[in-house]
C-alpha positions in Angstrom: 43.2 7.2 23.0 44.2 6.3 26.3 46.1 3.7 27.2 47.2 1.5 30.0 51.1 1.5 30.2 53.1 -0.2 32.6 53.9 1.0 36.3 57.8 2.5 36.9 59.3 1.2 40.2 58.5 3.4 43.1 61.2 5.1 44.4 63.3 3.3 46.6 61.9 -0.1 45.9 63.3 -3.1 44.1 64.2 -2.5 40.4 61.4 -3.9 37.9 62.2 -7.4 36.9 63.1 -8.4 33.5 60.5 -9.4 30.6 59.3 -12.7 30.9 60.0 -12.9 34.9 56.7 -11.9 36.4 57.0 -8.4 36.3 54.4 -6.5 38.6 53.3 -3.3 39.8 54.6 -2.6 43.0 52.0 -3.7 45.9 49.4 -0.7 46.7 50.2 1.2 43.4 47.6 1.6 40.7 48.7 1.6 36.7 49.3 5.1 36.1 47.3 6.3 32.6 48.5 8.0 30.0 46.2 10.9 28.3 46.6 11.6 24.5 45.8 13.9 23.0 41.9 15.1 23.3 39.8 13.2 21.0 37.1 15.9 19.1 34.1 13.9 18.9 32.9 14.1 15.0 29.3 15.0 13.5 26.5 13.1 14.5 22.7 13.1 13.3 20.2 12.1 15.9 16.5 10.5 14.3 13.5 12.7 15.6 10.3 11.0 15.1 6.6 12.3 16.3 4.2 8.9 16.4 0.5 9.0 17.8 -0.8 5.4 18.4 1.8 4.1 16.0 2.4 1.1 18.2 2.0 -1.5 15.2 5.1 0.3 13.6 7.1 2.0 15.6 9.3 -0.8 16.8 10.8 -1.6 13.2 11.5 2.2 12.6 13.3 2.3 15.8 15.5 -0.3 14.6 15.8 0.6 11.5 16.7 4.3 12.5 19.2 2.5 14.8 21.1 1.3 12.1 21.1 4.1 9.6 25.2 5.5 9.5 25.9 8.7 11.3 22.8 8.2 13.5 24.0 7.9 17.2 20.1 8.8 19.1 17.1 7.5 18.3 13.9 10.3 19.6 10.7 9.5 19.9 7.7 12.2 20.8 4.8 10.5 21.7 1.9 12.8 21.0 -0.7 11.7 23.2 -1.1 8.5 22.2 -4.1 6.3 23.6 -1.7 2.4 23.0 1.7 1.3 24.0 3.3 3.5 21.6 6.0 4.5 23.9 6.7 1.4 25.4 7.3 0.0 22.2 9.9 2.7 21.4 11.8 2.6 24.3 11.9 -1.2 24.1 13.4 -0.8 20.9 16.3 1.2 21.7 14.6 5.2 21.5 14.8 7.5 24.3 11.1 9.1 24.0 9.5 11.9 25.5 5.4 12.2 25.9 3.0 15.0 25.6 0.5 14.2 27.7 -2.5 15.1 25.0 -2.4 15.9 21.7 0.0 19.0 20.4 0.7 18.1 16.6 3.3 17.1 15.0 4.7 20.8 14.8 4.9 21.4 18.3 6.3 17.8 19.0 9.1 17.9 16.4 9.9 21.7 18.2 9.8 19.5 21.6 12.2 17.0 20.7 14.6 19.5 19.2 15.0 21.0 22.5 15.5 17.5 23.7 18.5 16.5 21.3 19.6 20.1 21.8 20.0 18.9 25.8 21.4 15.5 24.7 24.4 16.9 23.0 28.1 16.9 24.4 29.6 19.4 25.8 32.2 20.9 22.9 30.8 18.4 20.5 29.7 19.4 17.2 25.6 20.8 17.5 24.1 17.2 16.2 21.7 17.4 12.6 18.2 15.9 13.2 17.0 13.2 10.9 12.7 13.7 10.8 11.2 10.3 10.0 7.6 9.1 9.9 7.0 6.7 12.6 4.7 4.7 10.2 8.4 3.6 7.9 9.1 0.3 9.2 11.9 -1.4 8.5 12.3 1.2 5.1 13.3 3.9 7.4 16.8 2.7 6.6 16.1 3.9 3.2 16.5 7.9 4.5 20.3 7.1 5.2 21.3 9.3 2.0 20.6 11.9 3.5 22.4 11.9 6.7 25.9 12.5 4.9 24.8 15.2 2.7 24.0 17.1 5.7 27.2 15.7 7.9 30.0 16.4 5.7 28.6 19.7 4.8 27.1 19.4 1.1 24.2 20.9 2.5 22.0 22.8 5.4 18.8 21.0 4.5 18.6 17.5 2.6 14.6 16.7 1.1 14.2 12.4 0.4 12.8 12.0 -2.6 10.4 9.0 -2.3 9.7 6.2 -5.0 6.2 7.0 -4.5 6.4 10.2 -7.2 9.1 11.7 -9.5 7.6 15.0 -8.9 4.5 15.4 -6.2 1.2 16.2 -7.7 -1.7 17.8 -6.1 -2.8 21.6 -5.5 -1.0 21.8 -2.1 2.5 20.5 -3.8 2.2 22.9 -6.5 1.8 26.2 -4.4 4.5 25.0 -2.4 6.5 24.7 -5.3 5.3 28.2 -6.8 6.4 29.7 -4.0 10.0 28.0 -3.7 10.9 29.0 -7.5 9.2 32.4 -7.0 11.4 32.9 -3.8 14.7 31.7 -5.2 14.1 30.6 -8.8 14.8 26.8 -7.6 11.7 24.3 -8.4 11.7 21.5 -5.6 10.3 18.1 -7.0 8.6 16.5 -3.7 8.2 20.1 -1.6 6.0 18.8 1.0 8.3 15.8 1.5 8.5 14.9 5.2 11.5 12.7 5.2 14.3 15.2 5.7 17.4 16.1 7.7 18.5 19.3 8.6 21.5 21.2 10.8 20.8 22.8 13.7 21.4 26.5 12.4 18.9 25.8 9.7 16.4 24.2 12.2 16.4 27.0 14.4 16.3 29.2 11.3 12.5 27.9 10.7 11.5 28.6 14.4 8.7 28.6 14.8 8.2 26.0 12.9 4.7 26.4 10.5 1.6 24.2 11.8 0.3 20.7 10.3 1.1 20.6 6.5 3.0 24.1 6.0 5.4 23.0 8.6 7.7 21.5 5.3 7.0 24.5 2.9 7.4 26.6 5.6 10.7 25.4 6.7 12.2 25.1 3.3 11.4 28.8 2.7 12.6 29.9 6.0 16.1 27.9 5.2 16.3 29.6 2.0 15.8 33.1 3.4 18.4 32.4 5.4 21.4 31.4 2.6 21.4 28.4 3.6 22.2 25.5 0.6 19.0 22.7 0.2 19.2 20.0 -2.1 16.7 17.0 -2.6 18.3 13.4 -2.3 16.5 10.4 -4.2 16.0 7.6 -1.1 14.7 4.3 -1.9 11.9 4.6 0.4 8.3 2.9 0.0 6.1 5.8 1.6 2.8 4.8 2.9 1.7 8.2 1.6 -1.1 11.0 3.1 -2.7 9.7 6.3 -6.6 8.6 5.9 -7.1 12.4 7.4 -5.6 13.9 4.4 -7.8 11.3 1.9 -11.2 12.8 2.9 -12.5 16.0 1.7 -11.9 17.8 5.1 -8.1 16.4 5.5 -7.2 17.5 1.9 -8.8 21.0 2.9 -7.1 21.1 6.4 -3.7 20.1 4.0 -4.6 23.3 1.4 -5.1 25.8 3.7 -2.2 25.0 6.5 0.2 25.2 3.2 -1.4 28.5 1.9 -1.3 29.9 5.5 2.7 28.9 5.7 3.7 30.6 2.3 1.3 33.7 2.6 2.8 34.1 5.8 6.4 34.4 4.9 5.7 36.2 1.8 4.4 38.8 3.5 7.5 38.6 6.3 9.6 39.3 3.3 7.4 41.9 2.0 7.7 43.6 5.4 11.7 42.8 5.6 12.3 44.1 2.2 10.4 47.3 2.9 12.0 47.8 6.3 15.5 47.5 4.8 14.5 50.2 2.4 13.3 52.6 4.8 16.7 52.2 6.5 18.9 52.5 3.8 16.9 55.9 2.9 16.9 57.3 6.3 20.6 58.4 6.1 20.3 60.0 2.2 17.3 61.9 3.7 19.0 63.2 7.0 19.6 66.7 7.1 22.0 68.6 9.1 20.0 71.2 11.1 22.7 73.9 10.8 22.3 74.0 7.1 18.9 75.2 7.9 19.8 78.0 9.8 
């Protein structure tokens, strides 16, 4: 760290007094200071969080973000939101960015990526993203498992599981998890699970990121197509649950089909990827030196 140490006698001048005499810095000299060694900033996590006219919450997740261990930014997309959503944020400590209408929560989340991505030192260590639901509160503090099991490296991709459910029901949770343990033989409890933190090489792995509800399955898949470790860390969170979208008949079909559109669509990548690696591995066995048909 540096330090401030005290000023030699300029040359030519009066010899420094004794300790306990007044000692000073010669007139018109400034303390010289003393550089250690450089100081490698450590991991950080930086909370990304997408709100639409979440102005009666969004304060109290701020803070509570604020004050989660290992988080040093606080994020906030506003996606078009008609309130005071964002002046809420920023009041609260967040540095937030605004689409100007509605994008979804997809896009937003790839928008403030790049952000953080901008935000981060020079030589410092890429930081992990924290994705929180603007609609926490003061629980949000609860997701702070999950920071350290991604920062010291015990995993790429760290899932919250909620108090709401040991293991999440309904049709769109269980294709999710079909596909998971089809893919890799591992059966995730809470796969659509929103709470989650992740390191930038697995983020950037899921780019694009899949839309609305397949944007979780979808990124866990993508993460796990990569080699890249996932584990699922029990928070003591109080999740509000589904939004009233996903309670009516429409929003529960809107959440079905954006999760079947997210897992047909990278089985069939792998499909394609599997077949393409064959075809090259062929191509040289099935070569054939011209000469030896002359």
């Amino acid at each position: 760290m540096t330090r401030l140490d005290d000023v030699s006698a300029a040359e030519g001048s009066a010899p420094r007094r004794a300790a306990g005499e007044g000692a000073r810095p010669a007139r018109g000299r400034l303390p010289r200071l003393r550089s250690g060694p450089p100081v490698t900033p450590g991991p950080a996590a930086a909370a990304l969080i997408v709100a639409h006219d979440q102005a009666r919450r969004i304060a109290a997740t701020v803070r509570a973000a604020l004050a989660i261990p290992g988080v040093d930014l606080v994020l906030v997309v506003d996606d078009g939101s008609t309130d005071n959503t964002q002046d809420l944020a920023r009041r609260a400590g967040a540095v937030v960015v605004r689409h100007s209408h509605v994008r979804g929560r997809s896009a937003a989340v790839e928008t403030g990526a790049s952000v953080i991505a901008m935000r981060d030192e020079p030589g410092a260590p890429p930081r992990a993203v924290l994705l929180l639901d603007p609609n926490l509160g003061h629980y949000a503090i609860g997701a702070a498992p999950l920071v350290p099991a991604v920062l010291e490296g015990v995993c790429d991709l760290a899932i919250a599981l909620t108090d709401a459910q040991a293991v999440a029901p309904g049709v769109p949770s269980g294709i999710a998890r079909t596909a998971v343990e089809r893919a890799t033989g591992w059966s995730p409890r809470q796969p659509l699970s929103r709470i989650r933190c992740v390191t930038r090489e697995a983020l950037e792995a899921s780019l694009p990121l899949a839309r609305g509800s397949g944007l979780e399955p979808g990124m866990t898949l993508d993460v796990l197509a990569a080699g890249l470790a996932i584990t699922e860390v029990e928070c003591d969170i109080r999740h509000k649950g589904p939004s009233i979208d996903d309670r009516t008949p429409m929003g529960r079909a809107n959440r079905y089909r954006e999760v079947l559109t997210a897992v047909s669509t990278r089985r069939v990548r792998a499909s394609i990827d599997s077949t393409r690696a064959a075809i090259v591995r062929r191509r040289p066995e099935a070569a054939s030196d011209p000469r030896e048909d002359a």
